[in-house]
C-alpha positions in Angstrom: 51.4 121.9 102.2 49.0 119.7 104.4 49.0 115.9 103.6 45.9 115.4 102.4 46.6 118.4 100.2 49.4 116.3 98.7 47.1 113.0 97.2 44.3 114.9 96.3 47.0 117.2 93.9 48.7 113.9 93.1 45.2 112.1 92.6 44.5 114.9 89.8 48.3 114.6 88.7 47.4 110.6 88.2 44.6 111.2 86.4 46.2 112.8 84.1 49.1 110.0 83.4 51.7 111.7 85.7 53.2 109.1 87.5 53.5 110.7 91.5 55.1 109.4 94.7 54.2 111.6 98.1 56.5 111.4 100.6 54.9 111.6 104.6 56.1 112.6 107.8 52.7 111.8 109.6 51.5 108.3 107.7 48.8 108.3 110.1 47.0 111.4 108.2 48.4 110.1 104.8 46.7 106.1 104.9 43.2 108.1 105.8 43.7 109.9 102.3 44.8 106.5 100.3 47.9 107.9 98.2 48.2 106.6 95.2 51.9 105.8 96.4 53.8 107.1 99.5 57.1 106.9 101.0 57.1 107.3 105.4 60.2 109.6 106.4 60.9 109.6 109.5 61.8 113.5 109.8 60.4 116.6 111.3 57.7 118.5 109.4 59.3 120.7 107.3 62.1 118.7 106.0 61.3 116.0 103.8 64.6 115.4 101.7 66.6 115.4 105.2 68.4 118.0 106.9 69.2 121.7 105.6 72.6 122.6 103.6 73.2 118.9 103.2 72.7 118.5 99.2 74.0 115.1 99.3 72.2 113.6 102.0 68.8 115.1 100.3 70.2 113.6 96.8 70.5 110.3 97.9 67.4 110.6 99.6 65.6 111.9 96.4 66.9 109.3 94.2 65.8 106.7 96.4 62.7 108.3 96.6 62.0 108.0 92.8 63.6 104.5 92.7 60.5 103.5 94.8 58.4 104.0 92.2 58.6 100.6 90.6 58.1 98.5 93.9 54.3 99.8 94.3 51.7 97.2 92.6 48.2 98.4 94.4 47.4 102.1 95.1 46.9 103.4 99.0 50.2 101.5 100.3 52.6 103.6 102.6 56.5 102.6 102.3 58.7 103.1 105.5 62.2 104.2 104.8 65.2 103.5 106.8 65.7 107.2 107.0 66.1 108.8 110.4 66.3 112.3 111.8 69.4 112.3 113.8 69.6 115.2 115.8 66.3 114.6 117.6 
């Protein structure tokens, strides 16, 4: 799904009284759409959790994900995690 597909669905989601988080590989495309919140990953398109058959690395990554939640006061801001692809 295309980034700016992402906050408008989480725009509608918020709306609603969902609370979302997006999480970016390209935050140049995502700040032009102003998330409501976003996490930056430093990973190739495609694999936002981390890398493939590696359930614990994308669990840790996913609960660190959500744990970001809480540290967003203002809509439209872009976190950068410490994550990084490895193998590029």
């Amino acid at each position: 799904m295309c980034h700016h597909s992402v906050c408008v669905i989480q725009n509608v989601f918020e709306r609603a009284g969902l609370t979302t988080i997006a999480v970016t590989m390209r935050p140049d495309i995502t700040e032009g759409t102003r998330p409501v919140r976003a996490l930056y990953h430093r990973f190739p398109l495609g694999y936002p959790m981390g890398e493939a058959n590696k359930p614990d690395q994308q669990r840790t990554i996913l609960r660190n994900t959500l744990a970001k939640i809480a540290d967003f006061e203002a809509p439209g801001r872009i976190i950068d995690m410490p994550y990084r692809w490895r193998r590029m």
